[in-house]
mmCIF file of the N, C-alpha and C atoms, coordinates in Angstrom:
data_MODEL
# 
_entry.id   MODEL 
# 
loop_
_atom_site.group_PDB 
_atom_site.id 
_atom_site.type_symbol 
_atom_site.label_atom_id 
_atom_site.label_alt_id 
_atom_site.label_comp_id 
_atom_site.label_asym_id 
_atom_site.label_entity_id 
_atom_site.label_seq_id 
_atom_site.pdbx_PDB_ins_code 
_atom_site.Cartn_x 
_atom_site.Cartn_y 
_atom_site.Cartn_z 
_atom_site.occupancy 
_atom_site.B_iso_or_equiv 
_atom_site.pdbx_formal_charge 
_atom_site.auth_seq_id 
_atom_site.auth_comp_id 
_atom_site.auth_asym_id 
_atom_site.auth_atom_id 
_atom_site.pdbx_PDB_model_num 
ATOM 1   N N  . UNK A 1 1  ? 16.667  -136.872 222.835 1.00 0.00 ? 1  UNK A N  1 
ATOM 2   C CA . UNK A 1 1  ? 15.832  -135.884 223.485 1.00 0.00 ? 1  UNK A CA 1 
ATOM 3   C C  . UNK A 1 1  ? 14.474  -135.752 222.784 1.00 0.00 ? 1  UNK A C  1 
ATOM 4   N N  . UNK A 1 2  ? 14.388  -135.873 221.248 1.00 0.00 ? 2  UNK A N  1 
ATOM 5   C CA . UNK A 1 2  ? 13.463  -135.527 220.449 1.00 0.00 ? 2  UNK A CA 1 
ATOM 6   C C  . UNK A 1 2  ? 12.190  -137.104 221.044 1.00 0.00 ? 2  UNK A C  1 
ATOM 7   N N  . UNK A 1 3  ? 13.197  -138.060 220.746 1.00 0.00 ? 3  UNK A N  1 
ATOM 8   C CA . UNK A 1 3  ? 11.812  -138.991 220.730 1.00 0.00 ? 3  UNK A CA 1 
ATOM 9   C C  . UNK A 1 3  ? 11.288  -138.791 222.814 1.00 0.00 ? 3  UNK A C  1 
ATOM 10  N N  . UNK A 1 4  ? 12.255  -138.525 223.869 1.00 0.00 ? 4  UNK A N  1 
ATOM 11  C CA . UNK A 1 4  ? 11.603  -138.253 225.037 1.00 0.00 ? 4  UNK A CA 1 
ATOM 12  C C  . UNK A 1 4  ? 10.085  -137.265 224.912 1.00 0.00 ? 4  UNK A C  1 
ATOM 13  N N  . UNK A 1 5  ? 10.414  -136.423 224.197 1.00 0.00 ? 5  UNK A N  1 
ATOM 14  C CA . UNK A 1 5  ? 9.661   -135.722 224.273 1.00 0.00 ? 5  UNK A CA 1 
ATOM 15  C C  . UNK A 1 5  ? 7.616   -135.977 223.446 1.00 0.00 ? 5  UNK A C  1 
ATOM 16  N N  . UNK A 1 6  ? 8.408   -136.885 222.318 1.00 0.00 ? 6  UNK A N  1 
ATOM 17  C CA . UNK A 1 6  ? 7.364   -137.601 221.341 1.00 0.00 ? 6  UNK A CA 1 
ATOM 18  C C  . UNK A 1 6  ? 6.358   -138.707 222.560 1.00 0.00 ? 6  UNK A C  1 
ATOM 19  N N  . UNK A 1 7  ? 7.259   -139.643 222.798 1.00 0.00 ? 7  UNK A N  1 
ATOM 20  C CA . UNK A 1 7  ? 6.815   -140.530 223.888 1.00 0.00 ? 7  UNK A CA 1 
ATOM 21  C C  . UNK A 1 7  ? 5.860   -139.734 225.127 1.00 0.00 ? 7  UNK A C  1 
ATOM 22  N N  . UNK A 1 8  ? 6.310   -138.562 225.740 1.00 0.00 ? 8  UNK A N  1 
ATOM 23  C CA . UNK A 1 8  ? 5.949   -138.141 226.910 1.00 0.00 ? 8  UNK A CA 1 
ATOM 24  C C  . UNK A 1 8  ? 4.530   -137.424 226.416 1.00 0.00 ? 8  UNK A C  1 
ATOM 25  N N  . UNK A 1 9  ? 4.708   -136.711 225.036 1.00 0.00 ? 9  UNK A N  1 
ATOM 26  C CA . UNK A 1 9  ? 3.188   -136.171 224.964 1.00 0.00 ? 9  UNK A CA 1 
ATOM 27  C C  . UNK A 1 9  ? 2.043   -137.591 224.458 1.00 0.00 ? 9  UNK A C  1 
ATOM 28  N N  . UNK A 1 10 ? 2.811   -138.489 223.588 1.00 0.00 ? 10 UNK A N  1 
ATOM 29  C CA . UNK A 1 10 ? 1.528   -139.678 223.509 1.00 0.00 ? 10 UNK A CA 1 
ATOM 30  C C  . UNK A 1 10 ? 1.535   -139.977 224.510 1.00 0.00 ? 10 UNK A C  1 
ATOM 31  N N  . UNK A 1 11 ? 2.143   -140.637 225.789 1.00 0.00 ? 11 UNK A N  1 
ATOM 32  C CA . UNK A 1 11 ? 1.808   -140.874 227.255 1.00 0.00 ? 11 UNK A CA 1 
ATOM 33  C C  . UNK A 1 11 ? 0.760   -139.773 227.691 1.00 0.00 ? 11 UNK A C  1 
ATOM 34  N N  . UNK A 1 12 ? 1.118   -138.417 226.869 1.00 0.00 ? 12 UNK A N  1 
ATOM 35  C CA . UNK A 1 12 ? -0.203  -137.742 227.859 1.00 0.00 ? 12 UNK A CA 1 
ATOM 36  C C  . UNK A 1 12 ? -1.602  -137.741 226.954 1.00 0.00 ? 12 UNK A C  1 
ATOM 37  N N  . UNK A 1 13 ? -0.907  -137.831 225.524 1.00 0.00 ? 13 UNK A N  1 
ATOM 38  C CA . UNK A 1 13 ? -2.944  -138.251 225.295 1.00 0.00 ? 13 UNK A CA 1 
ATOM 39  C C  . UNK A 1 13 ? -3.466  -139.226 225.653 1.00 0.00 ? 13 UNK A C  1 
ATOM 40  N N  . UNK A 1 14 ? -3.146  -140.547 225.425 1.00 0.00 ? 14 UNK A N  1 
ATOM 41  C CA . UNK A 1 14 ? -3.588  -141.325 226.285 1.00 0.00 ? 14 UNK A CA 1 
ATOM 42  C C  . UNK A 1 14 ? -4.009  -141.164 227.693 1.00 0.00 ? 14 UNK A C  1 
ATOM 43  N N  . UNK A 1 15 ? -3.170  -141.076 228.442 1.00 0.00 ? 15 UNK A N  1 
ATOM 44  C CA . UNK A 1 15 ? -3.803  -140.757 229.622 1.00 0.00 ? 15 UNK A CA 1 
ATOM 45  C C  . UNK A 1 15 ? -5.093  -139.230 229.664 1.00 0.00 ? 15 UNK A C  1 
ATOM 46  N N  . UNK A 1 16 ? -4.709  -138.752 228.896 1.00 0.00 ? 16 UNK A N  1 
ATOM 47  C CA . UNK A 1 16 ? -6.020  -137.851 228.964 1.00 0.00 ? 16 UNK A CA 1 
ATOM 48  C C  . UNK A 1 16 ? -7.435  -138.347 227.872 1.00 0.00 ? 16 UNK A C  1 
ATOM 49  N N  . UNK A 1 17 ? -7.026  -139.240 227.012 1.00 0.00 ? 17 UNK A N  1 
ATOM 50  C CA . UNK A 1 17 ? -7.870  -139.852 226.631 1.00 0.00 ? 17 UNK A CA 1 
ATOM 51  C C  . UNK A 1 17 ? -8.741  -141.593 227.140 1.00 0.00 ? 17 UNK A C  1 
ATOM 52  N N  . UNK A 1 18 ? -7.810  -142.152 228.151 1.00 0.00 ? 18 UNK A N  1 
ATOM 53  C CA . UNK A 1 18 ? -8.570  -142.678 229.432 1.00 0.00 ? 18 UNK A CA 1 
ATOM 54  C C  . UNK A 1 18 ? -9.088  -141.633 230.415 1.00 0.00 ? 18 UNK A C  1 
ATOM 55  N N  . UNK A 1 19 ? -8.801  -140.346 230.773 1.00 0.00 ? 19 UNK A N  1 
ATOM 56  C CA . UNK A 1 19 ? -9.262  -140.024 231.668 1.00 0.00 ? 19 UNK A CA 1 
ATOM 57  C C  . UNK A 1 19 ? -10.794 -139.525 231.257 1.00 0.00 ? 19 UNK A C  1 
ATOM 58  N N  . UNK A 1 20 ? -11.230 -138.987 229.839 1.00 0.00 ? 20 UNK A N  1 
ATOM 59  C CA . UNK A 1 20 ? -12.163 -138.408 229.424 1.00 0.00 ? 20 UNK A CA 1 
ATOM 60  C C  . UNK A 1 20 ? -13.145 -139.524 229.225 1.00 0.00 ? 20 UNK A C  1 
ATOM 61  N N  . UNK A 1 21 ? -12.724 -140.633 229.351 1.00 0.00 ? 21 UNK A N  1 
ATOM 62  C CA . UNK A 1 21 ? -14.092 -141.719 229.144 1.00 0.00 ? 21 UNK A CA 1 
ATOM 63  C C  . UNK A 1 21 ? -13.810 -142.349 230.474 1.00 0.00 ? 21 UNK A C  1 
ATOM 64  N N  . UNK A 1 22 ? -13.270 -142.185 231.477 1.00 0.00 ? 22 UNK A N  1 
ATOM 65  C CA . UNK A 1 22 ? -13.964 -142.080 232.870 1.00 0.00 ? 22 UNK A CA 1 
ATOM 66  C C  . UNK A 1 22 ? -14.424 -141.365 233.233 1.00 0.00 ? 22 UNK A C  1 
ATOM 67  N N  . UNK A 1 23 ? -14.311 -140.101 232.949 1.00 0.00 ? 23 UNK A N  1 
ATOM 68  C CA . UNK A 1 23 ? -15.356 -139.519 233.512 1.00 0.00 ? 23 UNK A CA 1 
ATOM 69  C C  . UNK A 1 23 ? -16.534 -139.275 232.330 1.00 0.00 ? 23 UNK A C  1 
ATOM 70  N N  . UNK A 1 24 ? -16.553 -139.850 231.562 1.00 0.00 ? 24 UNK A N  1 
ATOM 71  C CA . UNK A 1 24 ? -17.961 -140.186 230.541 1.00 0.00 ? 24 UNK A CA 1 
ATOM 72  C C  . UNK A 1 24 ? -18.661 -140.676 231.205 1.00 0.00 ? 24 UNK A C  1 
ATOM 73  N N  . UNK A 1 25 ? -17.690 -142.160 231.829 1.00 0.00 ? 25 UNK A N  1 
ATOM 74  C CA . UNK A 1 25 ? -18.850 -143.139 232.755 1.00 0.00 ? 25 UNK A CA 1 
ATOM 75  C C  . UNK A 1 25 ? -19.362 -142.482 233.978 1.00 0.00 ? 25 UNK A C  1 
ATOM 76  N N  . UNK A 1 26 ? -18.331 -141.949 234.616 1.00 0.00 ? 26 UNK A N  1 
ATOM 77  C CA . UNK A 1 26 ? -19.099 -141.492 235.640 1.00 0.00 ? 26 UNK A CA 1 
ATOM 78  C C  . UNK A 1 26 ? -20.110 -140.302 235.315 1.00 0.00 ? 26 UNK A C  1 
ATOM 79  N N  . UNK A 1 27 ? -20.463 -139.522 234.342 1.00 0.00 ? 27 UNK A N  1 
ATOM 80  C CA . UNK A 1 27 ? -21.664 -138.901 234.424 1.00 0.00 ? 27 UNK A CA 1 
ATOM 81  C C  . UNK A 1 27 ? -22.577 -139.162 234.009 1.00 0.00 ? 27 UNK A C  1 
ATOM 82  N N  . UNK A 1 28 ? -22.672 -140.652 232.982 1.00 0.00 ? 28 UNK A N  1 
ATOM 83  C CA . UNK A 1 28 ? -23.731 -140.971 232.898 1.00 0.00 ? 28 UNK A CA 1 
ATOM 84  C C  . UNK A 1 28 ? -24.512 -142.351 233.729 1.00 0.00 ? 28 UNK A C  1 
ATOM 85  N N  . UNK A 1 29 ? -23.542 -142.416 235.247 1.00 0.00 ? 29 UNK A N  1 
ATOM 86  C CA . UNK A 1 29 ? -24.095 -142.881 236.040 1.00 0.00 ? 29 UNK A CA 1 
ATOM 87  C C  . UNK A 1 29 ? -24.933 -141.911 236.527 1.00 0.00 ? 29 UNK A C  1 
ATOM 88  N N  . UNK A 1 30 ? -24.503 -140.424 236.827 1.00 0.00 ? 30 UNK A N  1 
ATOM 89  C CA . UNK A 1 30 ? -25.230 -139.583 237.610 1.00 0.00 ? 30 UNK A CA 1 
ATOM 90  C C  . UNK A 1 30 ? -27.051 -139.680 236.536 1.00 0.00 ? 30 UNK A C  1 
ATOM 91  N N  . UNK A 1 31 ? -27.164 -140.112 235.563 1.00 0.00 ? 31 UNK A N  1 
ATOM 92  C CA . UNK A 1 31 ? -27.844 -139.713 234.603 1.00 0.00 ? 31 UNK A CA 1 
ATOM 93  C C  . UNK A 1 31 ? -29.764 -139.964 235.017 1.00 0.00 ? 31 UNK A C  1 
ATOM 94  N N  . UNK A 1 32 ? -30.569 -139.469 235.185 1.00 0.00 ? 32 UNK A N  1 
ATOM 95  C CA . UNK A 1 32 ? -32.026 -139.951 235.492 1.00 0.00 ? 32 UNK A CA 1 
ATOM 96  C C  . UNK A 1 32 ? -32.186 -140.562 234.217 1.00 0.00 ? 32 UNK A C  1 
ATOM 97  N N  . UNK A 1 33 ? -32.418 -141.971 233.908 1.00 0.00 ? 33 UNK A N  1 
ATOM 98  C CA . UNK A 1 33 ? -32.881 -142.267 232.700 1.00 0.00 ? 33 UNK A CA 1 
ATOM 99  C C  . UNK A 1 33 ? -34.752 -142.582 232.822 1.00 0.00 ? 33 UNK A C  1 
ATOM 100 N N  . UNK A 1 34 ? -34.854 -142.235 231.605 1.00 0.00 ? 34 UNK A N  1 
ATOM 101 C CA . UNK A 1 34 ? -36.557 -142.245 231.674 1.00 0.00 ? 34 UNK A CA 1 
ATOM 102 C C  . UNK A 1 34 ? -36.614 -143.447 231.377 1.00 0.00 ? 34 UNK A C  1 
ATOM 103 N N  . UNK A 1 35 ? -38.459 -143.908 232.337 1.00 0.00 ? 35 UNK A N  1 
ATOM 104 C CA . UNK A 1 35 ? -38.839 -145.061 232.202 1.00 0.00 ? 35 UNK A CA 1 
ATOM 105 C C  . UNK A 1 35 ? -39.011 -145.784 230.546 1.00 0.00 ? 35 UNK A C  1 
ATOM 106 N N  . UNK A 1 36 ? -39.506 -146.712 229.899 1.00 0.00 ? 36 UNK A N  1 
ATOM 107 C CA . UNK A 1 36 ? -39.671 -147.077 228.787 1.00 0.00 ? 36 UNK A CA 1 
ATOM 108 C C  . UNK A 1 36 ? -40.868 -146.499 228.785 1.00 0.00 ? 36 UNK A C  1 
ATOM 109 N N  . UNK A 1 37 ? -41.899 -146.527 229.713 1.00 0.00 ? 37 UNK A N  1 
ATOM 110 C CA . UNK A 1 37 ? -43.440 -146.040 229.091 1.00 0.00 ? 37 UNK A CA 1 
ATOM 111 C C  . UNK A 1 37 ? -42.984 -144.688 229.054 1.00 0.00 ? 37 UNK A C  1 
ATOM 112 N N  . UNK A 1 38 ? -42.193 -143.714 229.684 1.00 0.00 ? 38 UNK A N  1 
ATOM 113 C CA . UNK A 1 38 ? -42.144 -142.314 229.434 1.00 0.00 ? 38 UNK A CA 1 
ATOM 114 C C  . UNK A 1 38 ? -41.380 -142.259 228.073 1.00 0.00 ? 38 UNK A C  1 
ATOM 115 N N  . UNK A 1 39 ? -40.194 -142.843 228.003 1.00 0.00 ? 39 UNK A N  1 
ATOM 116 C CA . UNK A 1 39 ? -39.766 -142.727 226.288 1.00 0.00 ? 39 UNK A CA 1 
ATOM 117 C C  . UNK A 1 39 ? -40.430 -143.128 225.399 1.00 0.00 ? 39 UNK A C  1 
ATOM 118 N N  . UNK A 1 40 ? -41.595 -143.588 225.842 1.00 0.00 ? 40 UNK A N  1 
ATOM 119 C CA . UNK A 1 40 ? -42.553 -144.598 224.764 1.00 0.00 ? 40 UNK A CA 1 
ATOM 120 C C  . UNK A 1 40 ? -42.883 -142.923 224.146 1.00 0.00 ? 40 UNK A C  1 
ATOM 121 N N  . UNK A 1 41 ? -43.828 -142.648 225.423 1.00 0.00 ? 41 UNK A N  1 
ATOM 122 C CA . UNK A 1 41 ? -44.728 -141.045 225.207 1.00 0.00 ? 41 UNK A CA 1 
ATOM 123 C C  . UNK A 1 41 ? -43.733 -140.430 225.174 1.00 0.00 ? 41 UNK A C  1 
ATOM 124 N N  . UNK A 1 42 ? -42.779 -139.449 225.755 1.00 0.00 ? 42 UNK A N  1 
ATOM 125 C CA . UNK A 1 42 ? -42.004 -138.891 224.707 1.00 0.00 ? 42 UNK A CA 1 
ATOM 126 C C  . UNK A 1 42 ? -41.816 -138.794 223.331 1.00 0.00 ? 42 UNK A C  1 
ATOM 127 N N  . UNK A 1 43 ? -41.449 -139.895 222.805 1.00 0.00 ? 43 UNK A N  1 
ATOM 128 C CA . UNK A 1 43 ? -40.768 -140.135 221.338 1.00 0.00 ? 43 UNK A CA 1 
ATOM 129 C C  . UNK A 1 43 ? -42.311 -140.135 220.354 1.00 0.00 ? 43 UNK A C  1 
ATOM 130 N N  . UNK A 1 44 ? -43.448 -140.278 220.761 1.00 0.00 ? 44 UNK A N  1 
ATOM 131 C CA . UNK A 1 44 ? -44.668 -140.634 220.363 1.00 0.00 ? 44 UNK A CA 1 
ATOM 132 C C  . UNK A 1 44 ? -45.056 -138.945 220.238 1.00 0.00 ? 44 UNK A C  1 
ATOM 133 N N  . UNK A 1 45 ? -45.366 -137.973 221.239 1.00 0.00 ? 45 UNK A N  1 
ATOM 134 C CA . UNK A 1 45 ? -45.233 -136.844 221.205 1.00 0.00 ? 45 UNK A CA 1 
ATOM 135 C C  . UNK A 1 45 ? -44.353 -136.270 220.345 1.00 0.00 ? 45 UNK A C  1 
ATOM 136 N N  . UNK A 1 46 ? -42.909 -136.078 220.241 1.00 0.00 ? 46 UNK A N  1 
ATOM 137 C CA . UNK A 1 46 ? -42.386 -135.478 218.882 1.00 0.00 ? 46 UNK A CA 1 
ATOM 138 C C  . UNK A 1 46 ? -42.515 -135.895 217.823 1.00 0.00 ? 46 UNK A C  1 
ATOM 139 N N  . UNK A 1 47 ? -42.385 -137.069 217.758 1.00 0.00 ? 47 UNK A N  1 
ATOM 140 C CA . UNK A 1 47 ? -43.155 -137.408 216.058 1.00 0.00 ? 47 UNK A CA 1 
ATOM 141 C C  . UNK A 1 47 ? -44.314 -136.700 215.862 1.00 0.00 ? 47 UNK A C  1 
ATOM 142 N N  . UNK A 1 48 ? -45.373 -137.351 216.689 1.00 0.00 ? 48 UNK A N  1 
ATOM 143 C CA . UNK A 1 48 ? -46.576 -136.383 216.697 1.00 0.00 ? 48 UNK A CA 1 
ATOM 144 C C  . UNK A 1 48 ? -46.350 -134.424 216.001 1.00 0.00 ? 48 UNK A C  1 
ATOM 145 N N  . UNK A 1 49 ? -45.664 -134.150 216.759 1.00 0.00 ? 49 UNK A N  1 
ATOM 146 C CA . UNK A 1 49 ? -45.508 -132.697 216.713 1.00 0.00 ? 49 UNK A CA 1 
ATOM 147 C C  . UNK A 1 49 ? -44.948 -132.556 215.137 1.00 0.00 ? 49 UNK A C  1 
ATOM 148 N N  . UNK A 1 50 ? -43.771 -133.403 214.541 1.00 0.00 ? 50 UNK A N  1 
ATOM 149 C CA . UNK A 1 50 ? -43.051 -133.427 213.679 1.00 0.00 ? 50 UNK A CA 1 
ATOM 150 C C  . UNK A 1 50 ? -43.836 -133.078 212.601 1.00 0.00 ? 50 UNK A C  1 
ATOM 151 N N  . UNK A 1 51 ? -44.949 -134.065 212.563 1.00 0.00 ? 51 UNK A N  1 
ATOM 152 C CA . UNK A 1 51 ? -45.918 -134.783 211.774 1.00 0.00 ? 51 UNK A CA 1 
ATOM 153 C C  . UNK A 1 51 ? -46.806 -133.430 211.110 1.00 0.00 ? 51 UNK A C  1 
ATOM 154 N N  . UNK A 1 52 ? -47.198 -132.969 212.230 1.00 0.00 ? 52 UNK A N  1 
ATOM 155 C CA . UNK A 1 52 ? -48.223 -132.242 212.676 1.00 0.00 ? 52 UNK A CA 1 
ATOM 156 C C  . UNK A 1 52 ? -47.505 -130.711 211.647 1.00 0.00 ? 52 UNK A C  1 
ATOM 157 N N  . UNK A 1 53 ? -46.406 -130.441 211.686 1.00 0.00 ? 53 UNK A N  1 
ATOM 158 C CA . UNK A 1 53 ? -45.922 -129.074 211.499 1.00 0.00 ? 53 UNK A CA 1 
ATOM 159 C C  . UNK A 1 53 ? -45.377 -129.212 210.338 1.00 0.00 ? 53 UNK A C  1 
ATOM 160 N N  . UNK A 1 54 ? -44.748 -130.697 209.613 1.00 0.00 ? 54 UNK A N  1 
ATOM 161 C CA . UNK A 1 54 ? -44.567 -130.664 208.722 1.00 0.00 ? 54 UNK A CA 1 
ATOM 162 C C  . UNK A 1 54 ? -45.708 -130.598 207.652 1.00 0.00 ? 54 UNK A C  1 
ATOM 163 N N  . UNK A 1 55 ? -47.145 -131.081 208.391 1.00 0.00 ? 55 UNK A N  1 
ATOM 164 C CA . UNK A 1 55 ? -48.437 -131.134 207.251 1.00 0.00 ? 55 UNK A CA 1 
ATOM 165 C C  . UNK A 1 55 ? -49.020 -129.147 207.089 1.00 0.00 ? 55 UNK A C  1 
ATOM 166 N N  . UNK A 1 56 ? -48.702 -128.861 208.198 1.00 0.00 ? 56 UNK A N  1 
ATOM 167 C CA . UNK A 1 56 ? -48.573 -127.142 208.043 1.00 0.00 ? 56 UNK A CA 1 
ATOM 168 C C  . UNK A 1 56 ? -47.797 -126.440 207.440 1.00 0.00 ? 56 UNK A C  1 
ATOM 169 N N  . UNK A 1 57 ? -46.605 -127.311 207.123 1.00 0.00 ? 57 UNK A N  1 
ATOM 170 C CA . UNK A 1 57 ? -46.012 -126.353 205.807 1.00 0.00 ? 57 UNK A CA 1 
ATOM 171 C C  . UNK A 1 57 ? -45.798 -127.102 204.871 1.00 0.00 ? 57 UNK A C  1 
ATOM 172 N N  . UNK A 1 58 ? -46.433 -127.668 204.687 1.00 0.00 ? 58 UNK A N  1 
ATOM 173 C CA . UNK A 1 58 ? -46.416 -128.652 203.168 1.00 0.00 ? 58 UNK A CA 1 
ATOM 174 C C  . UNK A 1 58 ? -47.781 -127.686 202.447 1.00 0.00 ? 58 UNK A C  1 
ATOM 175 N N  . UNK A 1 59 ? -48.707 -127.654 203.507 1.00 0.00 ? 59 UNK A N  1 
ATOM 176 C CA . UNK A 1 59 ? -50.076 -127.086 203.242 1.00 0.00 ? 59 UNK A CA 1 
ATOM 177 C C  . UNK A 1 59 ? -49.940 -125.604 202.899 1.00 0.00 ? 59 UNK A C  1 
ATOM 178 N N  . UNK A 1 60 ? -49.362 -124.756 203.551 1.00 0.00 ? 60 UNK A N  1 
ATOM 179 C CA . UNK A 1 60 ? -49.095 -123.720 203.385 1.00 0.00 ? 60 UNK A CA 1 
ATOM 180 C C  . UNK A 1 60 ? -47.988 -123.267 202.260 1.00 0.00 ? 60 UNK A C  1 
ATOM 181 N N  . UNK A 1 61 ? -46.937 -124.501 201.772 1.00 0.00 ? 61 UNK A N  1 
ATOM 182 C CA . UNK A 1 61 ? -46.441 -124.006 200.755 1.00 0.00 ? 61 UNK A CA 1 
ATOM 183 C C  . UNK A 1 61 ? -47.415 -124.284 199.573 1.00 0.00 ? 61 UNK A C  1 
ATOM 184 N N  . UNK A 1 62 ? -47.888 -125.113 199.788 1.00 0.00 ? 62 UNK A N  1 
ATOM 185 C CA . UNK A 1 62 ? -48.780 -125.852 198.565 1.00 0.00 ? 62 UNK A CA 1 
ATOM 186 C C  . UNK A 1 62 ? -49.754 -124.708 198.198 1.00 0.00 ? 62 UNK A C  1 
ATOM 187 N N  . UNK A 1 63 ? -50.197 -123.626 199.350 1.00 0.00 ? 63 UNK A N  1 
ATOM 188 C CA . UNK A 1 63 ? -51.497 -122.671 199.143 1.00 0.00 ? 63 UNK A CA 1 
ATOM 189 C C  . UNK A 1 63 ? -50.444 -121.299 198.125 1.00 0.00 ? 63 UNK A C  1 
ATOM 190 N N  . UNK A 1 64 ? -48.983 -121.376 198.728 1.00 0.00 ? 64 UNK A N  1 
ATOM 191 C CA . UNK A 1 64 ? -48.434 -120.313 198.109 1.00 0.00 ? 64 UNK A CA 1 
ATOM 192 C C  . UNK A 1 64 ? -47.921 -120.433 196.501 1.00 0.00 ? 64 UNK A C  1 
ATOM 193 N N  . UNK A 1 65 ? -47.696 -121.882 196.827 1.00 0.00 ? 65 UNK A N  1 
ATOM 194 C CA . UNK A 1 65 ? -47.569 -121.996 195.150 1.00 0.00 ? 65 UNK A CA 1 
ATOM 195 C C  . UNK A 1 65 ? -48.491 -122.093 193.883 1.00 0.00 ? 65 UNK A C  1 
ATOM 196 N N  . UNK A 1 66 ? -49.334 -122.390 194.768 1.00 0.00 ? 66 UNK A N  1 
ATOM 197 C CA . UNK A 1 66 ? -50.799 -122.015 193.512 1.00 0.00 ? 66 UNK A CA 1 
ATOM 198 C C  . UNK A 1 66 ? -50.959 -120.829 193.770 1.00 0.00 ? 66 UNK A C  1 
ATOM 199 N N  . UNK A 1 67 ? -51.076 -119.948 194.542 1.00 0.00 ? 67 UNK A N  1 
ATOM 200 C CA . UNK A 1 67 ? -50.969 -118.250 194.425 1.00 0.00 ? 67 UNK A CA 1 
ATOM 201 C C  . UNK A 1 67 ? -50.320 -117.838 193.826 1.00 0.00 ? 67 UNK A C  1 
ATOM 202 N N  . UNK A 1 68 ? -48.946 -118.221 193.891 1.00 0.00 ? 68 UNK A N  1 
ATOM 203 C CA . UNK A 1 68 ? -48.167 -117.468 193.158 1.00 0.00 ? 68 UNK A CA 1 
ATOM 204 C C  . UNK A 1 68 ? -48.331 -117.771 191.500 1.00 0.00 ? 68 UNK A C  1 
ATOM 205 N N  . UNK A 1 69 ? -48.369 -119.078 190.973 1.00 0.00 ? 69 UNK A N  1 
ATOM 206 C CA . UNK A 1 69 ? -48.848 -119.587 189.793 1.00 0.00 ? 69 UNK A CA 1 
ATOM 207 C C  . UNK A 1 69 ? -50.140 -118.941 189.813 1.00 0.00 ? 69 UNK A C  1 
ATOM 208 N N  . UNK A 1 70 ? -51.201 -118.839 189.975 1.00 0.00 ? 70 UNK A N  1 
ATOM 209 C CA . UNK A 1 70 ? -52.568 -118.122 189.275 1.00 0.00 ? 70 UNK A CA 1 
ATOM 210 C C  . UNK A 1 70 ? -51.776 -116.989 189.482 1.00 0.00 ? 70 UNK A C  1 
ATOM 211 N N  . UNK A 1 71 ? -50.903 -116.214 189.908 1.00 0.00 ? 71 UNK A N  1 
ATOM 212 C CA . UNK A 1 71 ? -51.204 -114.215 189.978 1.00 0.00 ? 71 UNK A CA 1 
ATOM 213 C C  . UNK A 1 71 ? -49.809 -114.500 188.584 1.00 0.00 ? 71 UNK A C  1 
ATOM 214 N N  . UNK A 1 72 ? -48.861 -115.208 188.445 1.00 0.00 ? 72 UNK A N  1 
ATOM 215 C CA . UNK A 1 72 ? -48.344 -114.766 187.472 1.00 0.00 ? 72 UNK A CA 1 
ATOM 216 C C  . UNK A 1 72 ? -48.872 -115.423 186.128 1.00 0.00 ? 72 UNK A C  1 
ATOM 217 N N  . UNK A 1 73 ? -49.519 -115.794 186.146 1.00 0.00 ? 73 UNK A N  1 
ATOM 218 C CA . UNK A 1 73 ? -50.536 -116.760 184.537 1.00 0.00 ? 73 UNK A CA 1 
ATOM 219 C C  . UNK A 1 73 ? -51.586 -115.719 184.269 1.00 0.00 ? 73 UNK A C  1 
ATOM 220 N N  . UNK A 1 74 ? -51.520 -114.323 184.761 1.00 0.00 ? 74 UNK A N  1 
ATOM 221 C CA . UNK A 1 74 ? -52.599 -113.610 184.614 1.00 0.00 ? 74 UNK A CA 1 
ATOM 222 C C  . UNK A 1 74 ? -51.738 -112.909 183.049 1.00 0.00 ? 74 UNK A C  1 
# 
C-alpha cells in the first residue's frame, strides 16, 4: 500500500512538472518580443541611466565625505 501511494504522488509531480513547462511554452509564445534595434535602445538607455545615477552618488558621497572629514578635523 505504502509504495502505491509513493509511486502515485511521483506520477503526480511529474506530470505536474510536464504540465508547468507546457504551459511555460505556451506563454511565451503569447510573448511580443522586441525588435533587436528596440533592445539595442532599450538596453543602451538603462545603462545610460545606470551610469548616469551611479556618477550622482559617487559625486554626492564623495561631497559628503569631505564634509564630514573637514567639520570633524576642526
Amino acid at each position: 500500500m505504502a509504495d502505491n501511494v509513493k509511486v502515485s504522488k511521483l506520477a503526480k509531480a511529474r506530470k505536474g512538472f510536464v504540465k508547468f513547462f507546457r504551459e511555460v511554452r505556451l506563454e511565451l509564445k503569447k510573448v511580443i518580443w522586441l525588435s533587436r534595434n528596440q533592445l539595442i535602445k532599450n538596453t543602451a538607455t538603462v545603462i545610460g541611466f545606470c551610469l548616469f545615477f551611479g556618477i550622482i552618488i559617487w559625486v554626492v558621497d564623495a561631497g559628503l565625505s569631505k564634509l564630514i572629514e573637514v567639520t570633524l578635523m576642526r
